[in-house]
N, C-alpha and C positions, 0 to 999 in steps of 0.2 A: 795315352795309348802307346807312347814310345817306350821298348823294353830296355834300349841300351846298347853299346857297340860291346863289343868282343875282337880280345887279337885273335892270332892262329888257334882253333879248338888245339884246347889243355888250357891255356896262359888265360887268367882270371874268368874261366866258363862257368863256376859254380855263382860269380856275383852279376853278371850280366846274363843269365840264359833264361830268365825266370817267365813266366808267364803274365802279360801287361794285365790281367784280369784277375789271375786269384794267387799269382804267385807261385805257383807251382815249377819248381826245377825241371827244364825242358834239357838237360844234359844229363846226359851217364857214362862215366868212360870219357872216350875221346868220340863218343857220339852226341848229335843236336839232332832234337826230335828226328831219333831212330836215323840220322845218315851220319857216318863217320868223314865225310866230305861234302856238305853240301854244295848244291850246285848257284847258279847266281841269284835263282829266287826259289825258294821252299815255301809252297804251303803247305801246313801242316795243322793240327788239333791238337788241345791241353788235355791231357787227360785226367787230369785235375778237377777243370770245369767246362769242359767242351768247346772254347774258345776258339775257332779258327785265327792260325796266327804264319803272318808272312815272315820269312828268315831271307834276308836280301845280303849277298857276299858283297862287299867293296874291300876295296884298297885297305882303308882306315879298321877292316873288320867286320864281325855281322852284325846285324841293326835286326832287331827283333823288333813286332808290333803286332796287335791284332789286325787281320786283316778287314778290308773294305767292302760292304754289298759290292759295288763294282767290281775288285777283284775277283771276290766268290763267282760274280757272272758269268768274266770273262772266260773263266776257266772250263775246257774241253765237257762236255756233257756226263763224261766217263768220271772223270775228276772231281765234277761235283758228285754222281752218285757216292762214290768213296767217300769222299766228306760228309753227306745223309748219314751214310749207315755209321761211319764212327760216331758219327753226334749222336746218333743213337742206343749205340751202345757205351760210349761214355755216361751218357745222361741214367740208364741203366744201373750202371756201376755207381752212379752219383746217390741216385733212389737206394738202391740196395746199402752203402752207409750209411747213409742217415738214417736207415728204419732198424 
């Protein structure tokens, strides 16, 4: 479930940003899933495969991984709604490839 460390976004963000579920590059630019600075923890969604995925900043770099039910819980009721509807319209977009 571990994605991998990352130095400063640019410096090796194409081999460490991937998504821990289907692999999907979670960097563009000097952006990580859509922040060009993340903060000390990001969650965010694959848009790949809908994965909800935590981006936690350290010292050492960012540490990518899918996030945990617990995490998903703890987070503000606004917060989860916004994670619903992405998984839903990811999952959408998912349907719409494949057919």
């Amino acid at each position: 479930m571990f994605g991998g460390l990352v130095g400063p976004i640019g410096e090796s963000a194409a081999s460490f940003t991937r998504c821990p579920n289907c692999g999907t590059e979670l960097a563009e630019d000097d952006y990580i899933a859509g922040r060009a600075k993340p903060a000390a923890e990001v969650v965010s969604i694959c848009r790949g495969c809908a994965e909800i995925v935590t981006l936690t900043r350290r010292d050492s770099g960012l540490a990518l991984r899918a996030a945990t039910a617990s995490e998903y819980l703890s987070l503000a009721p606004e917060a989860q709604n916004l994670l619903r509807v992405a998984h839903l319209l990811v999952s959408e977009q998912i349907k719409r490839r494949v057919c």
